[in-house]
MIDOSE-1310 file (N, C-alpha, C; in nm, 2 decimals, decimal comma, always signed):
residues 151
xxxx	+2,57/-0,64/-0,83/+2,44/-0,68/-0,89/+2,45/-0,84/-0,91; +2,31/-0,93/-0,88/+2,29/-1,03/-0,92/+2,27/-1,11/-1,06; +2,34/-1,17/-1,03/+2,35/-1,21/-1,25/+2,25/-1,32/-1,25; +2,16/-1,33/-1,40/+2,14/-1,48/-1,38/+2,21/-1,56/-1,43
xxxx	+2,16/-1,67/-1,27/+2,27/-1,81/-1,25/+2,29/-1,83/-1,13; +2,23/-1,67/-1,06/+2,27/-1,72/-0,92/+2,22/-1,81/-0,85; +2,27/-1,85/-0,70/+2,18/-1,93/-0,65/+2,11/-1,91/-0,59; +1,98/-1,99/-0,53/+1,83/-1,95/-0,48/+1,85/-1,88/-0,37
xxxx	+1,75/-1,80/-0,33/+1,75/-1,71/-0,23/+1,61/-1,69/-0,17; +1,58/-1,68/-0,03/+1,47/-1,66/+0,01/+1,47/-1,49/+0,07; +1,29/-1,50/+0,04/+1,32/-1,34/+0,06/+1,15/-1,32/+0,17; +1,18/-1,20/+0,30/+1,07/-1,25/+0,36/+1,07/-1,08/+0,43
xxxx	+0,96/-1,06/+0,47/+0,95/-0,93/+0,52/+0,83/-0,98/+0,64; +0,87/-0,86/+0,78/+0,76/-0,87/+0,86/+0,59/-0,84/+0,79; +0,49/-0,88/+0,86/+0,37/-0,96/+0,77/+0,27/-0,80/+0,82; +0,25/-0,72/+0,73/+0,18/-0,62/+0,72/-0,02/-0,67/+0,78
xxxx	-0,03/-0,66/+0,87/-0,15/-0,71/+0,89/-0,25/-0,61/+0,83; -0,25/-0,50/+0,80/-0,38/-0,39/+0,75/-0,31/-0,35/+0,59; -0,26/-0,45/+0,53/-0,24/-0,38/+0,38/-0,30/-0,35/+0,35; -0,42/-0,41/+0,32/-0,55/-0,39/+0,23/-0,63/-0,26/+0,23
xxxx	-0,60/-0,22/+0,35/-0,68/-0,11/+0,41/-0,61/+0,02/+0,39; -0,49/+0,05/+0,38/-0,38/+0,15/+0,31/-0,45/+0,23/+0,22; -0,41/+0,36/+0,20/-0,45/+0,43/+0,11/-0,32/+0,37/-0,04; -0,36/+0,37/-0,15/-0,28/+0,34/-0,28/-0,16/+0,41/-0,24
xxxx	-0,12/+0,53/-0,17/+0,02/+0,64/-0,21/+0,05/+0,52/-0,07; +0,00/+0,52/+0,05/+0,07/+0,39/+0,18/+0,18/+0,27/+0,11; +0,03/+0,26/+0,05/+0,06/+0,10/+0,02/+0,20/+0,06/-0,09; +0,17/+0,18/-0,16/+0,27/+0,19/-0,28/+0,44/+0,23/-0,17
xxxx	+0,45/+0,26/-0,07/+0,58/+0,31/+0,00/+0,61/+0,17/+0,07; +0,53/+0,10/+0,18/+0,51/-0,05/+0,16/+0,60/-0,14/+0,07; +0,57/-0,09/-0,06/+0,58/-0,21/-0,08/+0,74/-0,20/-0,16; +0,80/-0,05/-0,13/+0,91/+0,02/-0,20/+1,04/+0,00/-0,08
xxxx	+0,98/+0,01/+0,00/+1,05/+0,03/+0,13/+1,05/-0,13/+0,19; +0,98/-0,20/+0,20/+1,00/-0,36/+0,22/+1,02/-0,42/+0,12; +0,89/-0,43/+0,09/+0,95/-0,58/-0,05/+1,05/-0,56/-0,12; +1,05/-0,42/-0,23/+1,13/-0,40/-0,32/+1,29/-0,41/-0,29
xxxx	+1,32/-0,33/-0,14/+1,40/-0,36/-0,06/+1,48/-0,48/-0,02; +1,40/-0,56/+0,01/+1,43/-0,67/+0,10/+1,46/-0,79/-0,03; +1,41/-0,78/-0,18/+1,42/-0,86/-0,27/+1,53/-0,82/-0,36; +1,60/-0,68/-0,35/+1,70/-0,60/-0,42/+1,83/-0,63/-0,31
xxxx	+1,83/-0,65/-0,22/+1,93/-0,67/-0,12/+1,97/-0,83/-0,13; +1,88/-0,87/-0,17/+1,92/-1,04/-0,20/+1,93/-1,10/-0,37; +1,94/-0,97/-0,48/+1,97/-0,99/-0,66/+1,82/-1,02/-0,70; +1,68/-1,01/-0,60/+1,59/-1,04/-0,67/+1,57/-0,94/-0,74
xxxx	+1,52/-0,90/-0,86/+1,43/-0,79/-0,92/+1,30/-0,79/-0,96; +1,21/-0,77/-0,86/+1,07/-0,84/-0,87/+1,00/-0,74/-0,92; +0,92/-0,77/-1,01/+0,81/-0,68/-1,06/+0,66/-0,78/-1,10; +0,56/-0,68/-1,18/+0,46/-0,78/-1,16/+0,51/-0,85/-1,24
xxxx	+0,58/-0,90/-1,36/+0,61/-1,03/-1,43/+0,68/-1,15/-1,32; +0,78/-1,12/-1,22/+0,79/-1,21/-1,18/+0,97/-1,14/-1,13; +1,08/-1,26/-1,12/+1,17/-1,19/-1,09/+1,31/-1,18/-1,21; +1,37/-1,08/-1,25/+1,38/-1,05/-1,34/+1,57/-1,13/-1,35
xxxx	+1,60/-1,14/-1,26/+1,75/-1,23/-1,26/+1,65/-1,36/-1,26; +1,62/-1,38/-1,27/+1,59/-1,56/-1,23/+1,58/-1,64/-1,35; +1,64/-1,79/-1,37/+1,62/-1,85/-1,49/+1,48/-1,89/-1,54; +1,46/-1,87/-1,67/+1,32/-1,85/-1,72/+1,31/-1,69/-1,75
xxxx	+1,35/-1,63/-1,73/+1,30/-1,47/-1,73/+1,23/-1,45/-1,84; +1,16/-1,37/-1,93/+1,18/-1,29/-2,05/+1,20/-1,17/-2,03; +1,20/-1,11/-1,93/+1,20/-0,96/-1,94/+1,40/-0,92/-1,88; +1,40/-0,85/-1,93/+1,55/-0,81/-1,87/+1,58/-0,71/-1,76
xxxx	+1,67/-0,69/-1,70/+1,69/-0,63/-1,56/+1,70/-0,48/-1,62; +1,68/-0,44/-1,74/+1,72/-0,35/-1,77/+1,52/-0,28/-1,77; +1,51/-0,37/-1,83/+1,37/-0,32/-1,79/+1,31/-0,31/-1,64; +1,35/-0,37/-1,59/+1,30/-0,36/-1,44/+1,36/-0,27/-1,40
xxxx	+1,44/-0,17/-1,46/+1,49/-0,07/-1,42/+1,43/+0,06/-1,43; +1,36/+0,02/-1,57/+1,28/+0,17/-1,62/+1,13/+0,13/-1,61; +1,12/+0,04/-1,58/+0,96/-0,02/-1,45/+1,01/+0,10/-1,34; +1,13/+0,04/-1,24/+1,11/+0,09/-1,12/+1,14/+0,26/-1,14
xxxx	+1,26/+0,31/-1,21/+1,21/+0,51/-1,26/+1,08/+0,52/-1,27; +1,00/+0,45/-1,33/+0,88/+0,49/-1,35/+0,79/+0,51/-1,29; +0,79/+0,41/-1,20/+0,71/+0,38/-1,07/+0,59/+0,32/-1,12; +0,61/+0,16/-1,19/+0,51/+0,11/-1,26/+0,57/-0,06/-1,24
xxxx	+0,61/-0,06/-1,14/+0,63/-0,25/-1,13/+0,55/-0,30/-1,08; +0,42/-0,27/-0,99/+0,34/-0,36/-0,94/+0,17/-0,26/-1,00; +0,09/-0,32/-1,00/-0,04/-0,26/-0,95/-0,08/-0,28/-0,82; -0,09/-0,16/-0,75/-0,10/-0,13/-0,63/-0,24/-0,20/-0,53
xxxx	-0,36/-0,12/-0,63/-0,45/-0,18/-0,58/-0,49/-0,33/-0,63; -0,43/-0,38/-0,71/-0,44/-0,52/-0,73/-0,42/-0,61/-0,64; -0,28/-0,58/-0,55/-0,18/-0,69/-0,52/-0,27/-0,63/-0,38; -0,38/-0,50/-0,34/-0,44/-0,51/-0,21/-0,57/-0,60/-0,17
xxxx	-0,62/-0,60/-0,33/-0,72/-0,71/-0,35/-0,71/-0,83/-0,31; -0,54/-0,92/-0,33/-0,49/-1,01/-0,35/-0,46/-1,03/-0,24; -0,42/-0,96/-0,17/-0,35/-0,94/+0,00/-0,50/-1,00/+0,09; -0,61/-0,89/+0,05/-0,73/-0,93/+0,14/-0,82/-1,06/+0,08
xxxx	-0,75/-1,12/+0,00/-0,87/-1,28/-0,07/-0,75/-1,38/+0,02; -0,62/-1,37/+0,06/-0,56/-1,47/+0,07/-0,60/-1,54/+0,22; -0,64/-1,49/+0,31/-0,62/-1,60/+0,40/-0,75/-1,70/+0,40; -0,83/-1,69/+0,31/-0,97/-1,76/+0,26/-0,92/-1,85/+0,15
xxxx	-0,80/-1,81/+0,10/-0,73/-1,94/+0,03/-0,64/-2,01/+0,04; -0,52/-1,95/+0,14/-0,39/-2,02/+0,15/-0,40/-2,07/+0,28; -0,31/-2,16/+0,33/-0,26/-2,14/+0,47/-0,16/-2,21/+0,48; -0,08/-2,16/+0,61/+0,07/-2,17/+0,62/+0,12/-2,36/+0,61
xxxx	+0,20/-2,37/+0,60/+0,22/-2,54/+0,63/+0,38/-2,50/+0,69; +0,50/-2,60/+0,68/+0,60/-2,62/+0,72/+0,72/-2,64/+0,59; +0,68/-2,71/+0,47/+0,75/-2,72/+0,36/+0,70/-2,61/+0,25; +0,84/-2,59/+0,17/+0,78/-2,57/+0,03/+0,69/-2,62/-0,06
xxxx	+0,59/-2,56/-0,07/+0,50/-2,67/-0,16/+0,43/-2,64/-0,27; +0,41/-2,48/-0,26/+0,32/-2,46/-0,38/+0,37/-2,32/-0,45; +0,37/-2,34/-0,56/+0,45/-2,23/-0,63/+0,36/-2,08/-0,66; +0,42/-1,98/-0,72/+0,39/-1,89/-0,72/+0,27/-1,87/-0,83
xxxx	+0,34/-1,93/-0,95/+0,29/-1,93/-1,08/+0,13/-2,02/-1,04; +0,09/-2,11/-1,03/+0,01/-2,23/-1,00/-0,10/-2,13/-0,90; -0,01/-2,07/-0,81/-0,16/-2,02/-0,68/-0,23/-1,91/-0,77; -0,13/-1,80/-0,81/-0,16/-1,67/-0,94/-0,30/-1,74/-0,97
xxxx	-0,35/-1,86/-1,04/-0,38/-1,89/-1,11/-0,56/-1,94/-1,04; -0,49/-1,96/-0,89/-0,62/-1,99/-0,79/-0,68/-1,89/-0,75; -0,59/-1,77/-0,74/-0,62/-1,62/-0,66/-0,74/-1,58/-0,81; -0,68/-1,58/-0,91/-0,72/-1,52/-0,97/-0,90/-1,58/-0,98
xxxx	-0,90/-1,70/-0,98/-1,02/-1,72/-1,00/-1,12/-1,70/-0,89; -1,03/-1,70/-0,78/-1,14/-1,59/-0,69/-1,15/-1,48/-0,71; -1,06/-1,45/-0,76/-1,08/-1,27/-0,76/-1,18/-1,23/-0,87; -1,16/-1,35/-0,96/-1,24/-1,29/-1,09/-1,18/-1,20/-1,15
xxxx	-1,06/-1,19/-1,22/-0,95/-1,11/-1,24/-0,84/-1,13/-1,27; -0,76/-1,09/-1,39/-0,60/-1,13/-1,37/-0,55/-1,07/-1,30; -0,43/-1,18/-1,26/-0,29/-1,14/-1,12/-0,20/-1,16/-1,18; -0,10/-1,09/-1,22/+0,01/-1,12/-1,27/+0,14/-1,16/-1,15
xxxx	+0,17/-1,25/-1,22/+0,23/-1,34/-1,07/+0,32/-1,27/-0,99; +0,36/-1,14/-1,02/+0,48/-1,07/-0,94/+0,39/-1,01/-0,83; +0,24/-0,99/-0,88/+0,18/-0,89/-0,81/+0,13/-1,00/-0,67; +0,08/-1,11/-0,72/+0,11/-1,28/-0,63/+0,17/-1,26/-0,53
xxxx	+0,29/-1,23/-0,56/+0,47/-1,29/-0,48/+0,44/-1,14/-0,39; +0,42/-1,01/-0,44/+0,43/-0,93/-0,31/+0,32/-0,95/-0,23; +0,19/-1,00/-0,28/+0,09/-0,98/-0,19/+0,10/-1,11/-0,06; +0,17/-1,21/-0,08/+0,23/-1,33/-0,01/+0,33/-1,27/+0,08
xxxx	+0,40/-1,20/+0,01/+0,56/-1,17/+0,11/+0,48/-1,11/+0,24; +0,36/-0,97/+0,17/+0,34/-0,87/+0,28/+0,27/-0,90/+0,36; +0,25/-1,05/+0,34/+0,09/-1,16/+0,42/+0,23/-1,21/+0,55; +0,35/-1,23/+0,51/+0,44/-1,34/+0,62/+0,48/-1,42/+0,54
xxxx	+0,43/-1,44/+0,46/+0,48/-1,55/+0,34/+0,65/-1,53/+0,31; +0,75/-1,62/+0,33/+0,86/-1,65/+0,34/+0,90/-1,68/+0,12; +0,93/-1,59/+0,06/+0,92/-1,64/-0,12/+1,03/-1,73/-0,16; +1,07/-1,88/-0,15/+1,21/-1,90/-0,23/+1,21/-1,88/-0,39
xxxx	+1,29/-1,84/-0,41/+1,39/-1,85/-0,57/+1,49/-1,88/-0,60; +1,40/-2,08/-0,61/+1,49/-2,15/-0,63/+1,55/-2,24/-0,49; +1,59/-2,27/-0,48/+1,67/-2,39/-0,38/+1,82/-2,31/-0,37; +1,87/-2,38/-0,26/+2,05/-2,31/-0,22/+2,11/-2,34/-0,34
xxxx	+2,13/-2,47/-0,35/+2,13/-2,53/-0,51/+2,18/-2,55/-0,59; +2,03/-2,45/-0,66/+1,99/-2,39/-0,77/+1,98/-2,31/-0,85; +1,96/-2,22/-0,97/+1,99/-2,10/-0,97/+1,81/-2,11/-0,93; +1,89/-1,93/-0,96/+1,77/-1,87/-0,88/+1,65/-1,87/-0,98
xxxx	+1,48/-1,85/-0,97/+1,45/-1,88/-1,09/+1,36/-1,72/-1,07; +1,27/-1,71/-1,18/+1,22/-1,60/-1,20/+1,05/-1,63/-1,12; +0,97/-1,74/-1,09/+0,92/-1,80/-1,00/+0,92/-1,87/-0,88; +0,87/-1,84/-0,78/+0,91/-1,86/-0,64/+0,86/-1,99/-0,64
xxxx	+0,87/-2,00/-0,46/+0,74/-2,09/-0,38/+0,73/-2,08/-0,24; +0,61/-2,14/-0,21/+0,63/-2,04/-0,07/+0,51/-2,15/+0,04; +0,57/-2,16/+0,15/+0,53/-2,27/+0,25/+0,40/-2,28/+0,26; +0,29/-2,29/+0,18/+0,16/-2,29/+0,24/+0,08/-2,39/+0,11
xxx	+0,00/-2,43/+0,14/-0,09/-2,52/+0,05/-0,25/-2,43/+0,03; -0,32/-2,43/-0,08/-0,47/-2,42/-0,09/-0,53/-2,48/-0,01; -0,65/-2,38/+0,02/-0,75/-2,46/+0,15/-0,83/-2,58/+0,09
């Protein structure tokens, strides 16, 4: 298990082109079987607060534990909302530039809607979006960032 303190890690899954379009039980295996996967293999513990080893946290890994028994870390059809508003808002660039927390905040006002930023971070991952946490570094933090700038 990843402690916090570790150092940054990038976390990236092949780019789901028909998320949106998933039925909720799809999309929910999606996102169990890649993201959750691919962010647990590298000490992330991502849920919709954000990531639960990372410095800054509030929530504890212990909780993200009885999130994931429960099958209640993300909202499903939220993060498909979020999935199908993004390419009308982001696009890709070459550096790190814009954080997780900050876009949450752009999505949402398109959406007309709160995003809780974990729900953000998977709807980016399953776009192609590459998520760092943190710098090599650095420790890892509980907020990403991820190569793309607002249109």
């Amino acid at each position: 298990m990843t402690a916090i303190g570790s150092k940054g890690v990038t976390i990236s899954v092949d780019q789901i082109y028909n998320f949106h379009e998933l039925s909720k039980a799809d999309a929910k295996q999606v996102i169990e079987d890649k993201v959750i996967l691919a962010c647990e293999n590298k000490g992330v513990k991502l849920s919709g607060y954000g990531n639960h080893t990372g410095r800054g946290s509030l929530l504890t890994v212990e909780k993200y534990d009885e999130e994931k028994r429960e099958h209640k870390l993300f909202n499903v059809p939220r993060i498909q909302r979020a999935f199908a508003s993004l390419d009308a808002i982001v696009v890709p660039i070459s550096q790190y530039k814009i954080g997780s927390y900050g876009l949450k905040h752009t999505v949402e006002d398109s959406l007309g809607e709160d995003l809780p930023n974990g729900d953000l971070i998977v709807a980016m991952i399953l776009k192609g979006y590459s998520a760092r946490f943190g710098k090599q570094t650095e420790e890892m933090a509980v907020n990403c960032e991820f190569k793309a700038k607002v249109r």
